[in-house]
N, C-alpha and C positions, 0 to 999 in steps of 0.2 A: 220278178224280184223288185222289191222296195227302192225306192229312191233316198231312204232314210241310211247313214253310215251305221256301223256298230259299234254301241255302245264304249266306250273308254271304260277301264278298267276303275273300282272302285277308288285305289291306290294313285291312279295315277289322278284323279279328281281331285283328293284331299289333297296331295302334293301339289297341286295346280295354286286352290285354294289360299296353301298355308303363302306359296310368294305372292301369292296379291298383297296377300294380310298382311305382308311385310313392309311393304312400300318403298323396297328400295327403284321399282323401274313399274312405270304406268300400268295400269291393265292390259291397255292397247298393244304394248310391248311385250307382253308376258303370254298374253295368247297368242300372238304371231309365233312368239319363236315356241309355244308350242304346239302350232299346228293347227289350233282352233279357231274360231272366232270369238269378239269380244264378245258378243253377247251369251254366248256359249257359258263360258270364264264368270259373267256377271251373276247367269243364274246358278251356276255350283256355288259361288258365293253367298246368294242369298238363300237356296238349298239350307248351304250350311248352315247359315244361321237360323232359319226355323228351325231347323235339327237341335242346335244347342243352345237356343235360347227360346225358341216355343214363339209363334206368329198367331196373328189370328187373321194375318191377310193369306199364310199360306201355308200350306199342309206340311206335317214333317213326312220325313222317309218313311214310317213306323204305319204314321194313317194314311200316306198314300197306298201300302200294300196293304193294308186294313180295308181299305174302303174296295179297290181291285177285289177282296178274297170276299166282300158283302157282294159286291155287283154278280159275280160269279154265280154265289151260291143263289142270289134272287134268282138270275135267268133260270138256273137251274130245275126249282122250284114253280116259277112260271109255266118250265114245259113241263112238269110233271103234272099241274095242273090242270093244262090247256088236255095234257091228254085222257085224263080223267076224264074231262068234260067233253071229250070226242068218244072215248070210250062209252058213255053211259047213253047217251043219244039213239 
């Protein structure tokens, strides 16, 4: 098993999000009492805003499963290749 946690719900991300965005209590504070860490909190924030305002230092949601469903389909592609060229040998 991974040493990585599971994933937080989409819902609970954007709700995380919108009280940063608020400012009524630090980030530092808003991640603790929900469970994360800051840095955690920092990137759904900046997440979000490539999401909704478009980055060109970072991907949105949209092109990062875009670019995962290219990678895919290359390897894909790759092996059918590789076995064509074993095949024909």
């Amino acid at each position: 098993m991974s040493g990585m946690p599971a994933p937080h719900p989409a819902e609970f991300r954007q709700r995380a999000v919108e009280l940063a965005r608020q400012g009524d209590k630090p980030v530092a504070q808003i991640a603790k009492e929900l469970g994360i860490s800051e840095s955690c909190l920092r990137n759904w924030m900046a997440q979000a805003d490539a999401d909704e305002k478009g980055s060109a230092a970072r991907l949105s949601t949209t092109e990062k499963k875009e670019l995962a469903e290219l990678r895919k389909r290359n390897r894909q592609l790759e092996s059918v290749i590789q076995a064509g060229l074993i095949t024909s040998k």
